[in-house]
PDB file of N, H, CA, C and O in Angstrom:
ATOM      1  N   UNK A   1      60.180  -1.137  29.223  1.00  0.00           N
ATOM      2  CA  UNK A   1      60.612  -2.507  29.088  1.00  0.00           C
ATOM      3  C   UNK A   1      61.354  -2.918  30.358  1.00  0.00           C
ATOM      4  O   UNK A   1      62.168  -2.199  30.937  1.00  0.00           O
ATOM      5  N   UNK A   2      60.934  -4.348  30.796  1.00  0.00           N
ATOM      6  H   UNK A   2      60.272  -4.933  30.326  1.00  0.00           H
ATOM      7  CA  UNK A   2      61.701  -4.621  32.174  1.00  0.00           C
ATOM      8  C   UNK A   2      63.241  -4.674  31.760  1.00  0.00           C
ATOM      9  O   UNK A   2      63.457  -4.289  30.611  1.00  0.00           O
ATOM     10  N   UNK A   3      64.144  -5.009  32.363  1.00  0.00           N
ATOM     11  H   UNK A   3      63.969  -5.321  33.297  1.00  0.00           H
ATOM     12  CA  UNK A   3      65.637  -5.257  32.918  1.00  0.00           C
ATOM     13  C   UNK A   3      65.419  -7.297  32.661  1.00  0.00           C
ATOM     14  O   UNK A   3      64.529  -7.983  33.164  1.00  0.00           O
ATOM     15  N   UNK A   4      66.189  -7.623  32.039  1.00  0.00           N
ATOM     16  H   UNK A   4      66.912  -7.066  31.631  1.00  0.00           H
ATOM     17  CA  UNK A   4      66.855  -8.853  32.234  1.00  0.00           C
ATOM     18  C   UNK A   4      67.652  -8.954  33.321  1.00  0.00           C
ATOM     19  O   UNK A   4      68.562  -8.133  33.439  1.00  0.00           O
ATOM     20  N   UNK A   5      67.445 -10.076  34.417  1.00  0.00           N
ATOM     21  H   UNK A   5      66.706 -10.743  34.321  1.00  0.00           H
ATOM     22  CA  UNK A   5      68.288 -10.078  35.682  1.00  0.00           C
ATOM     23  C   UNK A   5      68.669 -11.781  35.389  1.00  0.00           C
ATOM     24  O   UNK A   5      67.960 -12.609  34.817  1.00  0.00           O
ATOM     25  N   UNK A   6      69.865 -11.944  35.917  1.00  0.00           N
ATOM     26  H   UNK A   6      70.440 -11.272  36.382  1.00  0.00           H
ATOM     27  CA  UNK A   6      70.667 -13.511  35.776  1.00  0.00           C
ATOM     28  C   UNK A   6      70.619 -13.666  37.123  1.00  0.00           C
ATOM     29  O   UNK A   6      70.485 -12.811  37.998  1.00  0.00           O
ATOM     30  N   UNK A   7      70.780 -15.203  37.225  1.00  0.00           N
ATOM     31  H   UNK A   7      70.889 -15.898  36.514  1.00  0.00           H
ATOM     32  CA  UNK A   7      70.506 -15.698  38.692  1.00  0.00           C
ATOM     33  C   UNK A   7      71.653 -15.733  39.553  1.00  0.00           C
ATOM     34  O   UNK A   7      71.620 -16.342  40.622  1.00  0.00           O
ATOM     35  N   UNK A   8      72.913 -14.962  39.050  1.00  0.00           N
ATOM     36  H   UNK A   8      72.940 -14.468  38.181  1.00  0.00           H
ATOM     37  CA  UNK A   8      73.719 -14.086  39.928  1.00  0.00           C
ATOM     38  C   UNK A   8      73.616 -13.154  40.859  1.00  0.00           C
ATOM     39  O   UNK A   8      74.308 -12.847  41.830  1.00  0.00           O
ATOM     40  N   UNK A   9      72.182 -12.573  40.188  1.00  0.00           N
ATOM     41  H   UNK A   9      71.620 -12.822  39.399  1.00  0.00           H
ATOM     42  CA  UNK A   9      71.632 -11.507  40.858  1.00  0.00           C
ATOM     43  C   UNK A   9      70.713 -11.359  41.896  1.00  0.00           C
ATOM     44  O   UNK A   9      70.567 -10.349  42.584  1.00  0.00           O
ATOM     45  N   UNK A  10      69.968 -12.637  41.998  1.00  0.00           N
ATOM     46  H   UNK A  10      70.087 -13.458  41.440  1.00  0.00           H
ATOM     47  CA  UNK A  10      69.402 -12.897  43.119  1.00  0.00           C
ATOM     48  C   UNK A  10      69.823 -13.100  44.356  1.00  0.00           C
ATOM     49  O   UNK A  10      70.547 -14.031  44.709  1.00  0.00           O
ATOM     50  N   UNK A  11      69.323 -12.123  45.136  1.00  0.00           N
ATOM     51  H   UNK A  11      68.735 -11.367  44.849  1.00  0.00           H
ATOM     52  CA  UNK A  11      69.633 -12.949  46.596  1.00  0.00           C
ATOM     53  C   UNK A  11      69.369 -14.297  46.795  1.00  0.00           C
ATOM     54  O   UNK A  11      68.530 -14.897  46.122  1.00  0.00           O
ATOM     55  N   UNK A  12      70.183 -14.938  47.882  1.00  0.00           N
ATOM     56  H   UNK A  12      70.864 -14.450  48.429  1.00  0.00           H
ATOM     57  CA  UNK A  12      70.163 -16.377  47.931  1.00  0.00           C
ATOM     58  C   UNK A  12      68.807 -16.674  49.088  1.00  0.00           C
ATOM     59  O   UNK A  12      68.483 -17.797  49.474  1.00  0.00           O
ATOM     60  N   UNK A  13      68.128 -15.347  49.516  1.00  0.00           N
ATOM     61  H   UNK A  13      68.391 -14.435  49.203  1.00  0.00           H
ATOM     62  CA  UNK A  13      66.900 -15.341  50.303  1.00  0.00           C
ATOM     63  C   UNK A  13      66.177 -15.805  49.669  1.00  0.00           C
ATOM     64  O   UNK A  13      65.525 -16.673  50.250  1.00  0.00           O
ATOM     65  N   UNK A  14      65.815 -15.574  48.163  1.00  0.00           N
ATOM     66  H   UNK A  14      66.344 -14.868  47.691  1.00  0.00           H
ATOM     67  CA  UNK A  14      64.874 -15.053  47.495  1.00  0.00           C
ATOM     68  C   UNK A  14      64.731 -16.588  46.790  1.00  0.00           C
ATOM     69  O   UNK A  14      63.635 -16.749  46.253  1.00  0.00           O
ATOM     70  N   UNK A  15      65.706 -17.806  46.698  1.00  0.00           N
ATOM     71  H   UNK A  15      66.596 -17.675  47.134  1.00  0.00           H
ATOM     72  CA  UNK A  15      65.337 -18.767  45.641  1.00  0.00           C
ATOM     73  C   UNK A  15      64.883 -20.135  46.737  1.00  0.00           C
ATOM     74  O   UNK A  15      65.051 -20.281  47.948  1.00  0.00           O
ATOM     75  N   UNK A  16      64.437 -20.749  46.005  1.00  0.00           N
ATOM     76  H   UNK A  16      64.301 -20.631  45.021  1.00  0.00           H
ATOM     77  CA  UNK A  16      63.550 -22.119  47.045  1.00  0.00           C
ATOM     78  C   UNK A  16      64.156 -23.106  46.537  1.00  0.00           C
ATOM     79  O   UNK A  16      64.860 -22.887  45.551  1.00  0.00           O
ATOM     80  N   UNK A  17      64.056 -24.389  47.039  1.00  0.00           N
ATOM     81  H   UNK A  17      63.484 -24.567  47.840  1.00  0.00           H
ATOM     82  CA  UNK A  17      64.529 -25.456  46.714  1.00  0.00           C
ATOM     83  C   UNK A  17      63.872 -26.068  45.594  1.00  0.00           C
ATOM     84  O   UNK A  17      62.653 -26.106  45.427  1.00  0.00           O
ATOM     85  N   UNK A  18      64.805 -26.572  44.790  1.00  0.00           N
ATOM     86  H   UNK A  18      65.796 -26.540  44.926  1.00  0.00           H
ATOM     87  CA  UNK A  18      64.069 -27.171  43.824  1.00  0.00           C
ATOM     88  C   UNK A  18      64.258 -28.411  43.700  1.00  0.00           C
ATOM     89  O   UNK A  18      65.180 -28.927  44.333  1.00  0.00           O
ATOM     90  N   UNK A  19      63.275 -29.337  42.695  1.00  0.00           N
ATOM     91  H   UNK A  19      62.526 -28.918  42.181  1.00  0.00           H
ATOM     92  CA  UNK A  19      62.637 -29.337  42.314  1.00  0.00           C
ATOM     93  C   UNK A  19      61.089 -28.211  43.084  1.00  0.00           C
ATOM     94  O   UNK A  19      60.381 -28.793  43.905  1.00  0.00           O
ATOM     95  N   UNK A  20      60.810 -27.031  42.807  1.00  0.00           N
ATOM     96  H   UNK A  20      61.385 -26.558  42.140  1.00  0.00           H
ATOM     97  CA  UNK A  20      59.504 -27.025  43.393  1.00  0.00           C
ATOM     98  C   UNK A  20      57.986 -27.629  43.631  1.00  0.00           C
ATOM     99  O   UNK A  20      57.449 -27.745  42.530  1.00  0.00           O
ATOM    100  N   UNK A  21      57.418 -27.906  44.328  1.00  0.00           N
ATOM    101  H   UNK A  21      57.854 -27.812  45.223  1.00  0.00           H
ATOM    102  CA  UNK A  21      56.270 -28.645  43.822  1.00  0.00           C
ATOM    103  C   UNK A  21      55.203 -27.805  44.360  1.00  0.00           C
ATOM    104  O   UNK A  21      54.166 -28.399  44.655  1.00  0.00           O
ATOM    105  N   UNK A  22      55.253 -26.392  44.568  1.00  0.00           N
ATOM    106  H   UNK A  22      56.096 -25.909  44.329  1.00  0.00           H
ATOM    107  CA  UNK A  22      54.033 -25.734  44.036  1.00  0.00           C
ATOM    108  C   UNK A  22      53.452 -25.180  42.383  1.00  0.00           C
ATOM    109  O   UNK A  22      54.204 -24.926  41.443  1.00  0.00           O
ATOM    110  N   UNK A  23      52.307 -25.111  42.367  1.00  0.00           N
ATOM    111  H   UNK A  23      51.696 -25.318  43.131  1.00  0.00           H
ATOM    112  CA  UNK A  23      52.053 -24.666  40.797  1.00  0.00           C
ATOM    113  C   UNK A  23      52.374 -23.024  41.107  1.00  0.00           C
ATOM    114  O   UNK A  23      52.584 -22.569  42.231  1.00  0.00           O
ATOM    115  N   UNK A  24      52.362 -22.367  40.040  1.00  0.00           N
ATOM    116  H   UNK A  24      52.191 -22.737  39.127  1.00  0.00           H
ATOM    117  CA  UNK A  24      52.833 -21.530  39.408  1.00  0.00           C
ATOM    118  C   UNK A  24      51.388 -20.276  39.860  1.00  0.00           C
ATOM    119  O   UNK A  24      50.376 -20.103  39.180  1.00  0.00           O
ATOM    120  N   UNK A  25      51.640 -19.763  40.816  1.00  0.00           N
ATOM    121  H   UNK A  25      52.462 -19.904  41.368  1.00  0.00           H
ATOM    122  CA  UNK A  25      50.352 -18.910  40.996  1.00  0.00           C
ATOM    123  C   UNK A  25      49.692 -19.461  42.089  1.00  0.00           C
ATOM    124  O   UNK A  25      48.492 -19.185  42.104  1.00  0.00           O
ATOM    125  N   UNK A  26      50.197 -20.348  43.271  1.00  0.00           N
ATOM    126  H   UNK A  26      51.172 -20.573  43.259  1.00  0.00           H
ATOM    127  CA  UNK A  26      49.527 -21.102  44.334  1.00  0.00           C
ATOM    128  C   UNK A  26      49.620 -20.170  45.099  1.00  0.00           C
ATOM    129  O   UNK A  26      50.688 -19.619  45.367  1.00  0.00           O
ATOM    130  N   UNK A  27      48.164 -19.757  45.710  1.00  0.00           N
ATOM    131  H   UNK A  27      47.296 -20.204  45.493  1.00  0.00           H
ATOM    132  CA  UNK A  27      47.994 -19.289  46.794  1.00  0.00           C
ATOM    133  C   UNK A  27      48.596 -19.663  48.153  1.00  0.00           C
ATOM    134  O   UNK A  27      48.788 -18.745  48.950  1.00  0.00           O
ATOM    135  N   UNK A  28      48.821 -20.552  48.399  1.00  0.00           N
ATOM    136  H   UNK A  28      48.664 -21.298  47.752  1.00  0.00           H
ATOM    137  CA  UNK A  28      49.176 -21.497  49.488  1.00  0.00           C
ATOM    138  C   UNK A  28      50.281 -20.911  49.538  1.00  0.00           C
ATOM    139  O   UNK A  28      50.397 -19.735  49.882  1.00  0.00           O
ATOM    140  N   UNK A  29      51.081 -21.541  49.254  1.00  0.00           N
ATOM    141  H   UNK A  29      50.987 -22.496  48.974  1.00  0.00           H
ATOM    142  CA  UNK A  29      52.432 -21.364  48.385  1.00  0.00           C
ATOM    143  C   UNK A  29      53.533 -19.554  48.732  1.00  0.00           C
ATOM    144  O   UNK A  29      54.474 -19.217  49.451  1.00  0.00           O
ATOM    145  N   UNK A  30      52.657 -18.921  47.733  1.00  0.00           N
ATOM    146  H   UNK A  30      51.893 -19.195  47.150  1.00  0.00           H
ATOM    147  CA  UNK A  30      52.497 -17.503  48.378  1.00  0.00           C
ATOM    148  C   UNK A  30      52.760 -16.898  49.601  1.00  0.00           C
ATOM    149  O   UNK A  30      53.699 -16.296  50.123  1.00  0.00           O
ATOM    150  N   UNK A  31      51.535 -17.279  49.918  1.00  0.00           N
ATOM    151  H   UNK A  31      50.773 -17.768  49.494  1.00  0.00           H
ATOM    152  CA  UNK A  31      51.084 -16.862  51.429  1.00  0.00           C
ATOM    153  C   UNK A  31      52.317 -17.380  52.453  1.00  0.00           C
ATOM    154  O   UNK A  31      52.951 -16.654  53.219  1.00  0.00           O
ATOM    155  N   UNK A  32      52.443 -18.442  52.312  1.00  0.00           N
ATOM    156  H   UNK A  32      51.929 -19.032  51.690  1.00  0.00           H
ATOM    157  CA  UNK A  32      53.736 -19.313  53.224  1.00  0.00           C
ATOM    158  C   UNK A  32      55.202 -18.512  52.749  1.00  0.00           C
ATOM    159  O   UNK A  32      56.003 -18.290  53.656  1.00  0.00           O
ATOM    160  N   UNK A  33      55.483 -18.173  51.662  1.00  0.00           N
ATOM    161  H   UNK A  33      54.832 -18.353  50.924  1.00  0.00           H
ATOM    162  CA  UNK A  33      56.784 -17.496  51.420  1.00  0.00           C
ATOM    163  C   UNK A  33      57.118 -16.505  51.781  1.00  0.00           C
ATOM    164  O   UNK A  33      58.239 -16.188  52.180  1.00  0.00           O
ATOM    165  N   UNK A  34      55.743 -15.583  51.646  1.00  0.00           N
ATOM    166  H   UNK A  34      54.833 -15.840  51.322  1.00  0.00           H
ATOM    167  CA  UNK A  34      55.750 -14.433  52.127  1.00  0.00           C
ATOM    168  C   UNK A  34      55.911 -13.434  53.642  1.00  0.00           C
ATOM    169  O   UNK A  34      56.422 -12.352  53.928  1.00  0.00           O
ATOM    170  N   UNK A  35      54.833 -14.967  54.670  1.00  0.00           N
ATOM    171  H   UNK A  35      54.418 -15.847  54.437  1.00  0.00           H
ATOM    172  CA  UNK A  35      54.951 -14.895  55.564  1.00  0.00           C
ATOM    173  C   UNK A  35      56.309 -14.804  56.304  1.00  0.00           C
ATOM    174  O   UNK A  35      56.859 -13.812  56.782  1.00  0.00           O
ATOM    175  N   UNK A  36      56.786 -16.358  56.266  1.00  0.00           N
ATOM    176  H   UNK A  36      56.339 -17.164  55.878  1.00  0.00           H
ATOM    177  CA  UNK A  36      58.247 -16.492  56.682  1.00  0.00           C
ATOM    178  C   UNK A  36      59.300 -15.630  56.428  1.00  0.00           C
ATOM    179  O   UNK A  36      60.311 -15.606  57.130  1.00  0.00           O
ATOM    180  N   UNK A  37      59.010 -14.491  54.879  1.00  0.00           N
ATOM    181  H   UNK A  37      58.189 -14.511  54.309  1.00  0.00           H
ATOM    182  CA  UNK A  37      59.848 -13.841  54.988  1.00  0.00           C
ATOM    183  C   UNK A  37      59.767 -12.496  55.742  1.00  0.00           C
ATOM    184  O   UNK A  37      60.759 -11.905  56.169  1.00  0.00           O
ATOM    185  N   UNK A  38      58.332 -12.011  55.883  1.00  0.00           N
ATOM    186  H   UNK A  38      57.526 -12.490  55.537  1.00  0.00           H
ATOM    187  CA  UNK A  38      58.404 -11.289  57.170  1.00  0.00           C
ATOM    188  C   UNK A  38      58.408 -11.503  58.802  1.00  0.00           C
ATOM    189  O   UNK A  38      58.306 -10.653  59.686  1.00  0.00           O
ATOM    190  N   UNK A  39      58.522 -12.576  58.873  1.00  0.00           N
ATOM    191  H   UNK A  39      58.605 -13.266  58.154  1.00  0.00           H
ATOM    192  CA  UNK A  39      58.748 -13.042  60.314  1.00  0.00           C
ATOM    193  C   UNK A  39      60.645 -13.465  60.131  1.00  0.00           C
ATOM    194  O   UNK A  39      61.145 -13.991  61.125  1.00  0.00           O
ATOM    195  N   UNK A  40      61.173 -13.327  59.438  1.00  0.00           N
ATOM    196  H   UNK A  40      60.767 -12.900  58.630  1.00  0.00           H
ATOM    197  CA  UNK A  40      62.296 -13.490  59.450  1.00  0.00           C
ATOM    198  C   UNK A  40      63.143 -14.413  59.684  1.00  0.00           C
ATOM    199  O   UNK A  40      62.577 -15.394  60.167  1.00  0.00           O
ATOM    200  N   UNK A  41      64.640 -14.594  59.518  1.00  0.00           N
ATOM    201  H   UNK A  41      65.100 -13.797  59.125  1.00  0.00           H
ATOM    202  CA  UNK A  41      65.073 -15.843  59.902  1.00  0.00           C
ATOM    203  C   UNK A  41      65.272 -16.906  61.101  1.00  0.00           C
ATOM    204  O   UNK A  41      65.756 -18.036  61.157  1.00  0.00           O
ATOM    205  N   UNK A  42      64.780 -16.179  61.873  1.00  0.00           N
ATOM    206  H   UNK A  42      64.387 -15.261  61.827  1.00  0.00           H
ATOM    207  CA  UNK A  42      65.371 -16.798  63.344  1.00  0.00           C
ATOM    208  C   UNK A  42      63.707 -17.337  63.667  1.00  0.00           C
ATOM    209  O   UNK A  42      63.064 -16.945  64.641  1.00  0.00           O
ATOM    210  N   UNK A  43      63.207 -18.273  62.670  1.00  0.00           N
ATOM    211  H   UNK A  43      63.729 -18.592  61.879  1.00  0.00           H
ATOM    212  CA  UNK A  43      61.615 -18.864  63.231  1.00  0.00           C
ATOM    213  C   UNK A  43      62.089 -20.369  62.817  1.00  0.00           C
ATOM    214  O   UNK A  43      63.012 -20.711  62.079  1.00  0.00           O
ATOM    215  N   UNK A  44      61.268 -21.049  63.447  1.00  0.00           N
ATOM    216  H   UNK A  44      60.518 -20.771  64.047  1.00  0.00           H
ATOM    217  CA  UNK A  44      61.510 -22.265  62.896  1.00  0.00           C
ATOM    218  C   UNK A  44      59.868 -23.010  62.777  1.00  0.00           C
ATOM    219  O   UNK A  44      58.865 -23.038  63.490  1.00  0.00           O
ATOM    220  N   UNK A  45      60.282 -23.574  61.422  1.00  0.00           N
ATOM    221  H   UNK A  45      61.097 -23.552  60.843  1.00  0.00           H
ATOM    222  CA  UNK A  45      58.941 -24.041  60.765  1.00  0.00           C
ATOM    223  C   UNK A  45      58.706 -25.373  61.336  1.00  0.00           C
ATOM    224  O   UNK A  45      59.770 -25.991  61.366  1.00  0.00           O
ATOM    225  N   UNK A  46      57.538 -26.179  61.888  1.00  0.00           N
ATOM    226  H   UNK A  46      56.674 -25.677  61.864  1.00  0.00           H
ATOM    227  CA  UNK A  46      57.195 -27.232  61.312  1.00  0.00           C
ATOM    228  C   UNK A  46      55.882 -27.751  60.831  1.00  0.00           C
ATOM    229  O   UNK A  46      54.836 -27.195  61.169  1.00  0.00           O
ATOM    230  N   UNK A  47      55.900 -28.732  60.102  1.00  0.00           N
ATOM    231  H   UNK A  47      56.749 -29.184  59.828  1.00  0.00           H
ATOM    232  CA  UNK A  47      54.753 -29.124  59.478  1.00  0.00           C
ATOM    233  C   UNK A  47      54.897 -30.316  58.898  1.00  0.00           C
ATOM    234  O   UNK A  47      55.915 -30.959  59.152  1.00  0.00           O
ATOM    235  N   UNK A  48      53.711 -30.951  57.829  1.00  0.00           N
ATOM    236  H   UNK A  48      52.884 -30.429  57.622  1.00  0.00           H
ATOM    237  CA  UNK A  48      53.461 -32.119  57.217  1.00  0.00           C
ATOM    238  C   UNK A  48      53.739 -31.692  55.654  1.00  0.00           C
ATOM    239  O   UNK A  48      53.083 -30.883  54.999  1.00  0.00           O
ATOM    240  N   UNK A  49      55.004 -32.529  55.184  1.00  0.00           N
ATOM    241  H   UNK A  49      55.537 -33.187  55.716  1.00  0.00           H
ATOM    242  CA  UNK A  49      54.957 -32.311  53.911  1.00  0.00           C
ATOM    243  C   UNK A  49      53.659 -31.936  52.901  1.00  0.00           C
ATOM    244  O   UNK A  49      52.522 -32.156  53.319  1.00  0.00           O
ATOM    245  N   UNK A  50      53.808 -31.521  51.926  1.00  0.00           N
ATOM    246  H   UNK A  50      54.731 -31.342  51.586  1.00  0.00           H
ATOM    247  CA  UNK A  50      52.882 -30.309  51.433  1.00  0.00           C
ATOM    248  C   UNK A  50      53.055 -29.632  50.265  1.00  0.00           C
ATOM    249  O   UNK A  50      54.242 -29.337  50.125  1.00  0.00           O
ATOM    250  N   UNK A  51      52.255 -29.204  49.222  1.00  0.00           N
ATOM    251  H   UNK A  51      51.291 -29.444  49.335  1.00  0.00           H
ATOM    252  CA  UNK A  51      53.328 -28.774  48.156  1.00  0.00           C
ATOM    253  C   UNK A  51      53.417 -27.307  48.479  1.00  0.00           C
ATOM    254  O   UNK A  51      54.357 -26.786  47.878  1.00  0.00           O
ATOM    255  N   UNK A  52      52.820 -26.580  49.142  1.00  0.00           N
ATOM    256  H   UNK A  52      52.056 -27.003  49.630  1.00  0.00           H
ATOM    257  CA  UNK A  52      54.021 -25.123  49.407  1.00  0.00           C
ATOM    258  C   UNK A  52      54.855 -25.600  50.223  1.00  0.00           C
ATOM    259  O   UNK A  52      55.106 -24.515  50.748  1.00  0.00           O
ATOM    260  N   UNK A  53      55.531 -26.345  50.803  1.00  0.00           N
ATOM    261  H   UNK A  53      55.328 -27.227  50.377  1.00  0.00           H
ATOM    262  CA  UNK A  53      56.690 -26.853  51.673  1.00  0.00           C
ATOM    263  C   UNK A  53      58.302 -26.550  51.036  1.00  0.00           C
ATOM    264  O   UNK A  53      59.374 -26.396  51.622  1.00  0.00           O
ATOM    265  N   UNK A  54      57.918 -26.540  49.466  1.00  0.00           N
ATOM    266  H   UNK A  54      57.048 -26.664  48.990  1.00  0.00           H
ATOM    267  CA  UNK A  54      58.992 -26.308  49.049  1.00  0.00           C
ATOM    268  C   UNK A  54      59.348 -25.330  48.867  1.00  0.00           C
ATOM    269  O   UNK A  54      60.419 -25.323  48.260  1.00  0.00           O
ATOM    270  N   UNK A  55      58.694 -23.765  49.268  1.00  0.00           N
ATOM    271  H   UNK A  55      57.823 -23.771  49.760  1.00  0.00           H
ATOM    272  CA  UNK A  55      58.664 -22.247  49.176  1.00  0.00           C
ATOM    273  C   UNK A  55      59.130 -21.905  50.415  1.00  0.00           C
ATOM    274  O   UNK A  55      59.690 -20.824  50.597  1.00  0.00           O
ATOM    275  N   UNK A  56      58.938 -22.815  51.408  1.00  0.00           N
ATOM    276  H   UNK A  56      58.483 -23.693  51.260  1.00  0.00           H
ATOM    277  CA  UNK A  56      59.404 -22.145  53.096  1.00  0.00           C
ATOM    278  C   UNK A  56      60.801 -22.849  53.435  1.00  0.00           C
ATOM    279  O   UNK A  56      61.212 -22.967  54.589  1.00  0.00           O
ATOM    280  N   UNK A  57      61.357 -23.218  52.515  1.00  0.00           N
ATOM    281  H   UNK A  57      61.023 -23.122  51.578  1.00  0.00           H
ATOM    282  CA  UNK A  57      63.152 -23.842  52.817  1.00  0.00           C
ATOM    283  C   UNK A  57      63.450 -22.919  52.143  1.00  0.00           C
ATOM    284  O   UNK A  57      62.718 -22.200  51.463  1.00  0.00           O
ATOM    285  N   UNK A  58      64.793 -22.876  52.326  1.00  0.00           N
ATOM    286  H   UNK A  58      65.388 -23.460  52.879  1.00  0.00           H
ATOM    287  CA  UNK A  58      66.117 -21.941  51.188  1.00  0.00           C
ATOM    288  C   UNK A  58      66.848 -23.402  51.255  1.00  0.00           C
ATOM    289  O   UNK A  58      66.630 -24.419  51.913  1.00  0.00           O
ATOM    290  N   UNK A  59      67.723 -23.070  50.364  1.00  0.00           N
ATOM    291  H   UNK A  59      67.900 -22.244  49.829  1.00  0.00           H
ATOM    292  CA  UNK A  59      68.590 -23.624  49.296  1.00  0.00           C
ATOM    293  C   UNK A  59      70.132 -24.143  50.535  1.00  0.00           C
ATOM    294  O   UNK A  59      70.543 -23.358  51.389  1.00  0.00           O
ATOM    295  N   UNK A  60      70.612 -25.274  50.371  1.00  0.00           N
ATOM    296  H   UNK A  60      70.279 -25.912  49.677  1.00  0.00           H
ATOM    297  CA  UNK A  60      72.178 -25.436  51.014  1.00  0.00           C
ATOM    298  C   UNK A  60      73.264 -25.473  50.045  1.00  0.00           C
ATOM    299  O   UNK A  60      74.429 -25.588  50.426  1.00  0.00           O
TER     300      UNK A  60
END
């Protein structure tokens, strides 16, 4: 059985801005979160709003 985790527990890397406006299983989406998080923090994004757009910000 998994572990219940509270959103105390998250790193503050790990959550996106919300409202999100990718669906739930977007490839796009994905791919863009994932990336940025292995290229690390010191990149800077730009682009044309988008709905994975909201997976490649963190939170203020």
């Amino acid at each position: 059985m998994s572990e219940r985790i509270n959103r105390a527990q998250i790193p503050m890397s790990e959550m996106t801005i919300t409202p999100g406006s990718a669906c739930q299983g977007c490839g796009a989406a994905l791919a863009a979160r994932l990336a940025f998080k292995a290229l690390g923090p010191n990149v800077i994004r730009h682009g044309i709003p988008c709905c994975p757009d909201s997976v490649t910000k963190t939170p203020r």
